[in-house]
C-alpha positions as CSV (number, residue, x, y, z in Angstrom):
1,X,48.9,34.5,30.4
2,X,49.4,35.4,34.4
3,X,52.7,36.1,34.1
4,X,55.7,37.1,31.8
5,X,59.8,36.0,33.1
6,X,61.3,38.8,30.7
7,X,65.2,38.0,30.5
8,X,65.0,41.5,28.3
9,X,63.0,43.4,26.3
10,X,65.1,45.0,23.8
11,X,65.3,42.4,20.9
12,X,62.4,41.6,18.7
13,X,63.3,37.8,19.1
14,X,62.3,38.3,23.0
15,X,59.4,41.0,22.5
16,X,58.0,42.1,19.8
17,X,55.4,44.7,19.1
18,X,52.3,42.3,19.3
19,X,53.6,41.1,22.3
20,X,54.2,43.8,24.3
21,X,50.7,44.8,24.3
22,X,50.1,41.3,26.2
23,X,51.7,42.5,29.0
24,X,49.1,44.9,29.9
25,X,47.4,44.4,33.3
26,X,50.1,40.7,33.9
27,X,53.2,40.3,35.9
28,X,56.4,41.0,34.3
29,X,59.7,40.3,35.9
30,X,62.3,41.7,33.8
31,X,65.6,43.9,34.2
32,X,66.4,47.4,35.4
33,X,66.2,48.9,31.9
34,X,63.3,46.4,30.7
35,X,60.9,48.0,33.4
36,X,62.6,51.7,32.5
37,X,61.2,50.8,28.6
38,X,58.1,49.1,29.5
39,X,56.8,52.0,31.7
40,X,54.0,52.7,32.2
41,X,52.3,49.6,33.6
42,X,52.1,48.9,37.3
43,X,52.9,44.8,36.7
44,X,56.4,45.2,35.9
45,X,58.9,44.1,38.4
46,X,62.4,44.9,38.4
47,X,65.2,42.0,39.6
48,X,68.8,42.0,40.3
49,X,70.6,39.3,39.9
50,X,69.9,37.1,43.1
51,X,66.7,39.2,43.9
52,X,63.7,37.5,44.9
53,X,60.1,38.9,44.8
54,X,57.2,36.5,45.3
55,X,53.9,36.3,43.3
56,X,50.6,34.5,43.4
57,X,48.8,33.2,40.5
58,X,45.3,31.2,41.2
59,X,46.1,30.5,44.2
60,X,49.8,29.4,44.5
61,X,52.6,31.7,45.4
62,X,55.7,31.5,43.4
63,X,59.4,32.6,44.5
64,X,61.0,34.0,41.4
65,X,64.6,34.7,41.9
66,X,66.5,36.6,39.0
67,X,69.7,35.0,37.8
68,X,73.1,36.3,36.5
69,X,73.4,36.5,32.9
70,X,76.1,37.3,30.3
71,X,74.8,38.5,26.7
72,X,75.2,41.6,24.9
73,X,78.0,43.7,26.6
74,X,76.8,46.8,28.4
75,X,73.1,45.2,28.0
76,X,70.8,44.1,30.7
77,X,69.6,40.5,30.9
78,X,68.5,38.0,33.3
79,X,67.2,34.6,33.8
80,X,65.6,33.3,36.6
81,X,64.3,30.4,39.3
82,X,61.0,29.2,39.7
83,X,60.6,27.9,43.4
84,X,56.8,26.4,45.0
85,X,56.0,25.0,47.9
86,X,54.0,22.3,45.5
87,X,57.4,21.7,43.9
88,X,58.5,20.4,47.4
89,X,62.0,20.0,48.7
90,X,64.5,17.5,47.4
91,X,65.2,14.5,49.8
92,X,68.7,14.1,49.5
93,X,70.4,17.2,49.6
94,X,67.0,20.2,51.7
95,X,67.1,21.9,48.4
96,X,64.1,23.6,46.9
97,X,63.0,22.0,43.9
98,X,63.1,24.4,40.5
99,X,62.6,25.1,37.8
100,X,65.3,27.4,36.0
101,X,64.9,29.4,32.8
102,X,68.5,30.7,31.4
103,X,66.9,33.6,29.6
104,X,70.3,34.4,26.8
105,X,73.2,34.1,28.3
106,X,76.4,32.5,27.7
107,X,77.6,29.7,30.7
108,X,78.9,31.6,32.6
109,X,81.0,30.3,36.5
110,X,78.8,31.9,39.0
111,X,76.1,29.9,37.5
112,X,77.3,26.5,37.6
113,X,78.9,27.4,41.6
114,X,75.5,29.2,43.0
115,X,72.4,27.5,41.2
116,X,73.6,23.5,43.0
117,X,74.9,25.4,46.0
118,X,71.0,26.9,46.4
119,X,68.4,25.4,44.3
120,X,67.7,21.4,43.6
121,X,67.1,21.6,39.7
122,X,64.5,19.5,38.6
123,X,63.9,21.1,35.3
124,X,66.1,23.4,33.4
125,X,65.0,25.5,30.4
126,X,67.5,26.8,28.0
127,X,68.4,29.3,25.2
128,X,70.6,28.2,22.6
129,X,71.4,28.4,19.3
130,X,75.1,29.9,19.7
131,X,74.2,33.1,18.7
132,X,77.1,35.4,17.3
133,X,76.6,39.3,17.7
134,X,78.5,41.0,15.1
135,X,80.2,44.0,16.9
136,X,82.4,46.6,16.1
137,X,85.2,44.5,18.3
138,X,84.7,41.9,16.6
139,X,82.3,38.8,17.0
140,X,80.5,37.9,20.4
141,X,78.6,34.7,21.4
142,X,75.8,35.7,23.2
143,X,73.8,32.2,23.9
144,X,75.1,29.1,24.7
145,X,75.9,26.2,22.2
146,X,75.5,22.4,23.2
147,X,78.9,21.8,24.6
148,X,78.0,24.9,27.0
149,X,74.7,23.9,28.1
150,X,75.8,20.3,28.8
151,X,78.6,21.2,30.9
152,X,76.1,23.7,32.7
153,X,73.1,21.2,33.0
154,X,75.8,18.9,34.8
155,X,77.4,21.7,37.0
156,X,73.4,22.3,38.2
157,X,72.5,18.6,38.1
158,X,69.7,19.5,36.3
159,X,66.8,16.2,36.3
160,X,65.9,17.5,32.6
161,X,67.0,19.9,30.5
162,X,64.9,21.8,27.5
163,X,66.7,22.9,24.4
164,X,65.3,26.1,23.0
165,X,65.5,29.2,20.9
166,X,68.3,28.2,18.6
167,X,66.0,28.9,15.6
168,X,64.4,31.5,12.9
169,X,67.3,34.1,13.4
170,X,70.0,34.9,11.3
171,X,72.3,35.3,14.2
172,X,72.0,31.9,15.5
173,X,75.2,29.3,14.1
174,X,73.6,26.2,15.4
175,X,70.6,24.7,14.8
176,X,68.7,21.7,16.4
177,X,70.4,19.1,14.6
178,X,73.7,20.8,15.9
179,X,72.8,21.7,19.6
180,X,71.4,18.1,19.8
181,X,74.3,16.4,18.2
182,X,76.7,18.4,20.7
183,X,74.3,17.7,24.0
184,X,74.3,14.1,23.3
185,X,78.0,13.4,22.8
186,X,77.9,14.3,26.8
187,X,76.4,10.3,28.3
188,X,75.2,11.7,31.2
189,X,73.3,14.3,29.8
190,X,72.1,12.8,26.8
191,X,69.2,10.8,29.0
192,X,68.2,14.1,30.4
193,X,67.6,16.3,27.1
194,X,63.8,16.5,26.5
């Protein structure tokens, strides 16, 4: 492991105990609060939304851009573009090829406007599972479901996108069978789904 994209460190599902002691001596990107909890090791970087910090791992730099996120209310989150110069530049439209990891989110309208407007998806890499927080207000969907990640992979024009993380926790409503079922009702992304 060179590196860790952390969308957040708070849930067990994300990070557990083991796993945080992998993160000694690597490059973490993470949130605000994840590098606040994570402290102390000299690796961790923090990353606004839209932030950019640049890293190089056996001998290729990588841009890694932190991207807006909605999850947990009042919680920090983030997912993020992964930019190379070996990815090269898409022909039609200048843009950057990528590679873009939603970390937990819900879709959410800055995504689906900024992501095409900067970054030529090639690959997008998403969490699923239409999780449902139970909260004292009642209860919150925190990741997307199918429907939401095919109207997103088509907002982005994602190349290919990669279903994940919509299984082994209680809080997730929809399973493969489910997130698949809903991602290929959509005809143009159904070629796309890996």
């Amino acid at each position: 492991i060179d590196a860790v994209l952390l969308s957040h460190e708070d849930h067990v599902d994300n990070l557990d105990v083991l796993e945080r002691t992998l993160l000694n001596g690597r490059h973490v990107i993470t949130t605000m609060d994840g590098a606040k909890n994570l402290a102390p090791r000299p690796g961790v970087q923090v990353l606004a939304p839209w932030q950019s910090t640049t890293i190089k791992l056996n001998g290729k730099e990588f841009k890694i851009t932190a991207t807006p996120t909605q999850h947990l209310p009042g919680g920090e989150s983030t997912g993020f573009v992964l930019e190379s110069s070996s990815f090269g530049v898409n022909a039609e439209d200048g843009l950057p090829n990528v590679v873009y990891v939603s970390g937990d989110t819900v879709r959410i309208p800055e995504l689906s406007t900024q992501l095409p407007k900067k970054f030529h998806t090639v690959v997008a890499i998403m969490n699923l599972g239409k999780a449902i927080a139970a909260l004292p207000t009642g209860p919150v969907q925190i990741t997307m479901d199918g429907l939401q990640a095919a109207q997103l992979t088509r907002d982005i024009g994602a190349e290919i996108m990669v279903p994940l993380h919509y299984e082994s926790w209680q809080h997730f409503t929809q399973d493969e069978d489910g997130v698949r079922e809903e991602l290929e009702a959509d005809a143009e992304v159904k070629s796309k789904v890996m």
